[in-house]
Structures are given as C-alpha cells and as structure tokens.
C-alpha positions, -999 to 999 in steps of 0.1 A, spaced: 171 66 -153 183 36 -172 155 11 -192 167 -26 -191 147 -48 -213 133 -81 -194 126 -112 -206 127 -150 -199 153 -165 -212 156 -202 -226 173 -227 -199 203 -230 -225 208 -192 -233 238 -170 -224 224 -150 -199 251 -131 -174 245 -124 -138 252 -89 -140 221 -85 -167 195 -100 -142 169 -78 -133 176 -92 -97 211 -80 -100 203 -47 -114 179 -41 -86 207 -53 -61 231 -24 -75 205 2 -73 200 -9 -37 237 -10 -31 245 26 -46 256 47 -15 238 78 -34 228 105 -11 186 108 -2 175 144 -15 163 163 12 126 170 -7 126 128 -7 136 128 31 110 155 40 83 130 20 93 97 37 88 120 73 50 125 57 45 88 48 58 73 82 32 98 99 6 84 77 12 49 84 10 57 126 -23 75 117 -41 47 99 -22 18 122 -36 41 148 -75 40 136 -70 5 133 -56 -4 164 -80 -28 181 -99 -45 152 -98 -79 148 -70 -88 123 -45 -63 134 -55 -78 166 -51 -116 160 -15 -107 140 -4 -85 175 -13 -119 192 7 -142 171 38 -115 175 38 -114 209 29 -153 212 71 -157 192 98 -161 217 127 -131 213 158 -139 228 175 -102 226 213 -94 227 235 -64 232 233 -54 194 197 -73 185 175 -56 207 141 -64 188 115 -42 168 89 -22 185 47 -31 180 19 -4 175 5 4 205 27 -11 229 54 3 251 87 7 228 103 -18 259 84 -44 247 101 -59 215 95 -87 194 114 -102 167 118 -81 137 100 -102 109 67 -102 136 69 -67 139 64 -67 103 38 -86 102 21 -71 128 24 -35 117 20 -46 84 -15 -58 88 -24 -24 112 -9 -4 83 -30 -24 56 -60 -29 76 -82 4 65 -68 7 30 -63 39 43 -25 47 33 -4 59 7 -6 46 -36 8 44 -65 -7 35 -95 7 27 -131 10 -5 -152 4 -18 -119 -9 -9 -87 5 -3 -54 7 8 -18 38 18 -13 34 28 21 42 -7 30 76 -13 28 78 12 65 68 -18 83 94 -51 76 124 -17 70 119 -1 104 119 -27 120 149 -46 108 162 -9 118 150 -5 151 165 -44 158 203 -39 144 203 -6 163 206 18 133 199 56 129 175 74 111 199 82 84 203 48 75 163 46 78 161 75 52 180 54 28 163 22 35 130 38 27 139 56 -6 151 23 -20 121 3 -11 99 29 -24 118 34 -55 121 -4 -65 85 -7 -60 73 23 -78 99 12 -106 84 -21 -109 51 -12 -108 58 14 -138 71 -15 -157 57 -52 -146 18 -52 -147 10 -84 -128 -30 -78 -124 -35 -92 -161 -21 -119 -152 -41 -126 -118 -11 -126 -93 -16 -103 -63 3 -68 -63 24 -78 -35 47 -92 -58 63 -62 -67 62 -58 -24 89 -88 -15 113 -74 -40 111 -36 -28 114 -46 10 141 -69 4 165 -44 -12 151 -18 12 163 -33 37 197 -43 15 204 -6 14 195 -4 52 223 -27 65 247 -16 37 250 -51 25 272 -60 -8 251 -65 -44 255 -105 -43 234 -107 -10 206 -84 -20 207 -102 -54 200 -139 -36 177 -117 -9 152 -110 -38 152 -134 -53 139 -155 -25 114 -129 -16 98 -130 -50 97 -166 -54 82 -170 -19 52 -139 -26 39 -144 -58 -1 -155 -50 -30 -151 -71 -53 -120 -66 -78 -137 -57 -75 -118 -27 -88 -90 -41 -117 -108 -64 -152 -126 -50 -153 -121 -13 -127 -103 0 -113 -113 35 -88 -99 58 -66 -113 42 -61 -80 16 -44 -69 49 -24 -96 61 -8 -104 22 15 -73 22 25 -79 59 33 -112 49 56 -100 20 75 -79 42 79 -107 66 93 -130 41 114 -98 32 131 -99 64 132 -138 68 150 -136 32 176 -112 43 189 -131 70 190 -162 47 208 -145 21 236 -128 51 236 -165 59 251 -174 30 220 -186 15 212 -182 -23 177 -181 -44 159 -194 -75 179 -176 -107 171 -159 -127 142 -154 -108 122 -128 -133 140 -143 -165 143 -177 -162 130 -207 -181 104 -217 -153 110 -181 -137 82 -157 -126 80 -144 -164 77 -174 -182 47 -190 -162 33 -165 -143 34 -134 -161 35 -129 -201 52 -158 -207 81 -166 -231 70 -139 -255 66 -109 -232 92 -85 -230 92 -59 -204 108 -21 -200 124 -15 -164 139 16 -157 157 20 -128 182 48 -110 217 51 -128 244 46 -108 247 78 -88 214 89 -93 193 101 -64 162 81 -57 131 104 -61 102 76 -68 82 81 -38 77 119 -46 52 106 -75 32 87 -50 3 101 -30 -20 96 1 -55 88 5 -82 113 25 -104 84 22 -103 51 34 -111 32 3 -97 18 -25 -76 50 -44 -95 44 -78 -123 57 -52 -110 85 -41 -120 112 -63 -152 99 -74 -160 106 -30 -146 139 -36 -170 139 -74 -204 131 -53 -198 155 -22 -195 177 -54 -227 168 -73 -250 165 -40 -265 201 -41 -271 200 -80 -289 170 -75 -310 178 -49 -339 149 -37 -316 115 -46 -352 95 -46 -353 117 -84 -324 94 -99 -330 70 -122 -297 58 -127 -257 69 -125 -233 57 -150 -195 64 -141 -175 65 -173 -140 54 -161 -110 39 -170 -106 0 -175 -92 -5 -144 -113 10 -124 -143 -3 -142 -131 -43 -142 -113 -40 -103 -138 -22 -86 -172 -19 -107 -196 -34 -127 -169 -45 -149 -156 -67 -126 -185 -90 -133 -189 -99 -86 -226 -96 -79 -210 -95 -37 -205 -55 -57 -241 -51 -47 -245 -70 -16 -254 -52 15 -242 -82 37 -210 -80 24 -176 -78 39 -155 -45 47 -133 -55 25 -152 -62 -4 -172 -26 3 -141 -11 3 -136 -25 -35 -176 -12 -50 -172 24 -65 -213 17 -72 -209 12 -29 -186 44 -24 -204 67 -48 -241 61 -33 -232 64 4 -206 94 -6 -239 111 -21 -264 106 6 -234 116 35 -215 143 18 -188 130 34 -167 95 41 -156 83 76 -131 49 80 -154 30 102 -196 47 98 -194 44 60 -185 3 63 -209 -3 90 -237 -34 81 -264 -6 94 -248 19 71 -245 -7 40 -277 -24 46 -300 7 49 -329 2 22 -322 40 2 -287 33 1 -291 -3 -12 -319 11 -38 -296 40 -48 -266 17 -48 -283 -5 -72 -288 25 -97 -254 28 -104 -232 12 -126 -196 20 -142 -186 17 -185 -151 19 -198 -140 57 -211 -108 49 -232 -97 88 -228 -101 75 -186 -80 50 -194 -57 65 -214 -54 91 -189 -47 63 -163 -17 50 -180 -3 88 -188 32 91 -181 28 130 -179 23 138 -142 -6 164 -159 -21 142 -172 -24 112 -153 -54 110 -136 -81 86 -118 -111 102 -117 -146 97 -136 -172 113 -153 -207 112 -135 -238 107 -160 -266 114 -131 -303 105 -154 -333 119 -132 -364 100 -139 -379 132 -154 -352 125 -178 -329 154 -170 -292 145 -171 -264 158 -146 -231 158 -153 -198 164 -138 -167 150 -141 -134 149 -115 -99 138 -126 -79 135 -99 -95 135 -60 -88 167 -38 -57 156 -14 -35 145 -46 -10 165 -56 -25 184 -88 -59 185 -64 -76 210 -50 -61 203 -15 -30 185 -18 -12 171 14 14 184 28 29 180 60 1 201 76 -25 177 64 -1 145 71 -1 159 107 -40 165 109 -46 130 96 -27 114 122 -46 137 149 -80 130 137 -73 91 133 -54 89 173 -82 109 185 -95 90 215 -68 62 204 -34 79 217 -29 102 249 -26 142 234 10 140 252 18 106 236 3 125 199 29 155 207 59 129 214 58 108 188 55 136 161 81 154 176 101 121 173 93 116 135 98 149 121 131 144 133 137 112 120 166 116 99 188 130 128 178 102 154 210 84 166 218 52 163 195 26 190 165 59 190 143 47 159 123 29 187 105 62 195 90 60 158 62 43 173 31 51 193 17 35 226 -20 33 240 -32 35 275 -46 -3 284 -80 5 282 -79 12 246 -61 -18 242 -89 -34 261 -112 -26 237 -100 -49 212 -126 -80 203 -121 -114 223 -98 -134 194 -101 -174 194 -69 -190 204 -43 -207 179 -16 -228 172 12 -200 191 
C-alpha cells in the first residue's frame, strides 16, 4: 500500500493532475491486477448477503415506492444494452441500469441488515453490489469482469473510510459511496484513468449531504441516500464516457470538498491506497451483521443474550450503564444528546440507531428478529419502555481507542455492561467484538452467508427459486458474458401482493 498525503490546495498553487487524489483513485481502478481467489470467494459471500436482506425487505414500503419509480422509467433496450435486472422480478423484466441501482439499493439498505466497515469513518460497503451489477448485467459482461468491479469498489471505499473521517464534520457517509461505485464500475468496463478521474469526481460533488439523515428522526431516507449515490455513480459514468468532465480537484481544491466541507484548509489527510500491481484485498477486513441493527449494536445484542441468566428478574435493575467508545456513545446513545433515543413512538429507523433501545429488548428476548424487535407493540410495551429508560451509555477511552485500532486484534466494537440491581449488587460483563465477526465466537463463513439468505427468503422465495439462485452466485466468477442476470431472485405474485398500497407520484 502506498500513503498519499491530501490536502486543499490554494486556487494559485502548483498542483499536478497526476497527484490528485481523484487521479490516484482512477489508477487504482484502472490497474488490470488480478482478484485473489480468497477476495473472489468473499465478494461470492457478500452478494448472497445482499439477496438475503433485499429479500426480507422485499415488500415494505420504501423498497416498494423506489421498485415503483424503476419500473414507472421508460427503457428502450438494444442488442448490447439489454437493461439491469430488479429484486423480485422476473430477470426478463429490465430497467435501466441507474434504476436498478436505486431500486436494489434501497432493498439492500432498507433493514440495516448488511455488511460494515468501520474506521475513521463508517461504512456499509455492501452497497456498491447494487449501481456495479447492474451496469454489468446491462453492457452484457461476465462474472469475471464483476469480480473485479467489486474488489475495486470495496477497496476505494474501505480505503477512504480508513483515511477521510467525514462524521466530524456532519456530511453523511455516503460520500466515501459515490467515489467507490464510480471507480467500481471504472474497473468494470475497463475504462482508461482520465474517465474514471472526471467520473469521480462528479459523483463526489453530486453526494456530499449532511448526516442529518442519521441525527433527530430518522426517515427512510437512511435507505434511499446510498441507493442514490450509486445511482449518481452510474449517471456519472456515462457522463464522463461522454466526454464529460468534473469539478477539479475535487478533494483538494480551493472551494473543493476539503476546504469547506471537511477540515478545511488546515487538515491534512493520510490515504493509502493499492500500489500499482497490488492485489486488492480491502473487503476481506469487512464483516457482516447477524443482527439487523446498527453494527456498533451488534455485540452489545450478542453482550445481553449473554448477561440474561446472571441477571435473572430484570424488574431488580436499577440501572445499566454501557461504557463504550465515543462513537458509539455520541451516534447511537445517550451521547448523542436525541431524546426520540427513548421514544417508544419512534421510527424504525431511529430504533434501529438506540443501543439504550437494542440492549433492553435484546435482554427481555434473548434474541433479535429484523421485523418483531421494531414493531410499535414491541417498542411501546410498558417493561421495555421502563427498562429502556434505565440505561444509558459513557465514553470508555480504552473503547475508543480500541475502535480506532489498526491491529485487526485489537480493533473491536463492543462495551462493557455495568448492570446496578436496586439491592445494590453490580453485574458486569463485557464483549468486544459481537459473535458472527471474524475474531467472534461464530464467525461467518459461507455456511452462515448461505443460512442467512435461507432464513431471511423463507416464505419470500420459492425453495427451487432459493436452490437456483445460489447455485448461480456461488458460481459467479465463471458466469459468461450476458448470464449475470441470474444473480437475482424472483417472487411468486402473491408475495409481491403483499406489498402496502403506495400513493402515486410524479412518474
């Protein structure tokens, strides 16, 4: 790996195309290097994830309302544009490629259900499949050329996220998202460096947002903002093959992305990216989720199925405090200073984003389900609102220290659990990293990949239709040229049926 120092850069300064971060990025996308086959095997696991959470959220409404405004675009195929496939529907049916990413995206997205990586940033990395596949499944390519795409998209973004922290600054992780896709889908079409340079740029000037999205009260929109980077991921691509260029120097310059949005003049930032020649092996320091919730969640679920049985009667606890890291304690806990934390009326979304919320129900269950832990009943019942309000989180700076590890050993996003009964008895336990991550007690492997998918299409997609498409996948980097359309899943129209009555739009 190579570190390149970035910085902005004064509108008068010597600054050289070929030491843009853009450009740098561009090369690394361009680099013909071969995909490891441990990396291959991986991006096999993570495209079965995806289908399994897309799967479970097939017929709620947002993935709903963005499969409506896919299908409402007109697609006018020819011989070598044949479209990109939907979730759900038959492969036959094709849309244009930047819907399919939008409309996958948001299935994908929907349960927070999918695959992470966390650093000086966070990320789901999970979501470049979405706008890459289906650029592939439109131009006709092979699963080779898929392989490739989807190590590059999962490198850049794992690479940025190691470097750029953009949460201190308030703008929404997706920003590291446009970039990734962009020169995922560079490597994808074999396009030249000067294309993918002008495609990323574009994609991060048009997906920097604020993360509000994840603050307050969270919509469905915390689904719909990565499908909409990958769709302006695509849309930038074809500009760029146009002949199109972009903002430059789009992280460097004067009024660039650094300079105003991120540290500011000041800030200097360490990058390191593949050398030339150097296989791509980011996404093999991502993981998966077991739970659908927030990752900084995950173990602390895993903590309280733990703790249930020392604890006994949960009417005894006075109160839980969950020493954490900084992140975890300002993003999703008391730290975070959103009283909607503790409200029982509030939205999926914003559940999804209270560890006090996760920990309670996760100790009264002894288990976490992607659609009974969220329900009003479940989040409104009046011992899970009483225990809820019991618990709060503190800062641990060995947590957070720990969080920001660059040892793989000793990286970790757990808690410690300080239960106080009201006799005054203290219980504690502590959990670094959750069960299903790869220094856990059960890590995934494909096995576990494969079991998610089955639990999550159960009662979704046919058993036959579950045996195709995992035939299909596990294949994947053999598929021919014109077959990555059977990396999708259809449903039988009553499941589709099922789906809630949307209001109508614009398309």
């Amino acid at each position: 790996m190579k570190t390149h120092i970035v910085r902005a850069r004064a509108a008068a300064a010597d600054f050289p195309r070929a030491e843009h971060l853009a450009t740098r990025i561009a090369e690394v996308a361009a680099d013909p290097v071969e995909v490891t086959a441990e990396v291959s095997a991986m991006i096999v696991n993570r495209i079965i994830d995806n289908a399994a959470v897309a799967a479970a959220a097939l017929v709620r409404r947002p993935v709903t309302n963005a499969r409506a405004q896919a299908l409402a675009q007109p697609h006018a195929p020819r011989s070598d544009r044949s479209g990109a496939t939907v979730f759900g529907l038959s492969p036959q049916r094709r849309v244009s490629p930047e819907w399919a990413a939008w409309t996958n995206g948001v299935a994908v997205r929907e349960l927070d259900f999918h695959d992470t990586f966390l650093a000086a940033e966070y990320s789901h990395p999970g979501d470049n499949i979405p706008p890459i596949l289906a650029v592939a499944q439109h131009t006709g390519r092979g699963g080779a050329a898929l392989i490739r795409g989807l190590a590059t998209g999962y490198e850049i973004q794992i690479d940025l996220v190691r470097g750029i922290c953009l949460h201190e600054h308030k703008i929404d992780h997706v920003a590291h998202l446009g970039p990734s896709a962009a020169a995922g889908i560079g490597t994808l079409l074999g396009l030249d460096t000067e294309t993918i340079y002008q495609a990323i740029g574009q994609t991060l000037h048009t997906t920097t947002a604020t993360r509000q999205s994840r603050k307050g009260e969270i919509s469905s929109w915390k689904a719909y903002a990565p499908a909409f980077a990958g769709k302006m991921a695509v849309e930038a691509v074809d500009r760029a093959m146009r002949g199109e260029g972009a903002p430059a120097p789009i992280w460097e310059g004067a009024d660039g992305v650094i300079a105003w949005l991120l540290g500011g003049p000041d800030a200097e930032y360490q990058v390191s990216l593949p050398s030339p020649g150097e296989a791509k092996r980011a996404i093999l320091d991502s993981y998966t989720k077991e739970h659908s919730a927030e990752y900084q969640s995950q173990a602390p679920i895993d903590l309280a199925r733990r703790m249930r049985a020392r604890i006994g009667d949960l009417d005894q606890i006075a109160t839980i405090v969950l020493h954490t890291s900084h992140h975890t304690h300002v993003v999703i806990g008391t730290g975070s200073g959103d009283p909607q934390k503790f409200d029982p009326h509030a939205s999926r979304e914003t559940l999804d984003h209270s560890v006090p919320y996760i920990f309670a129900v996760a100790l009264q269950d002894g288990s976490w389900h992607h659609e009974r832990s969220y329900a009003p009943e479940r989040a409104r019942r009046a011992d899970t609102v009483a225990l809820w309000r019991k618990i709060s989180t503190v800062e641990d700076p060995e947590w957070t220290r720990r969080y920001h590890a660059t040892d793989p050993n000793e990286k970790a996003f757990g808690a410690r659990a300080v239960v106080t009964l009201k006799s005054g008895e203290t219980i504690v336990d502590e959990l670094a990293v959750a069960d299903a991550h790869p220094l856990g007690v059960r890590p995934f492997a494909r096995e576990q990949y494969i079991a998610k998918f089955r639990t999550l299409a159960e009662g979704v997609i046919e058993p036959a239709e579950q045996d195709r498409f995992l035939d299909a996948v596990q294949r994947t980097p053999e598929l021919a040229a014109g077959e990555l359309d059977q990396l999708t899943f259809t449903v039988s129209p009553e499941v589709m049926g099922r789906a809630p009555q949307v209001r109508e739009g614009i398309f």
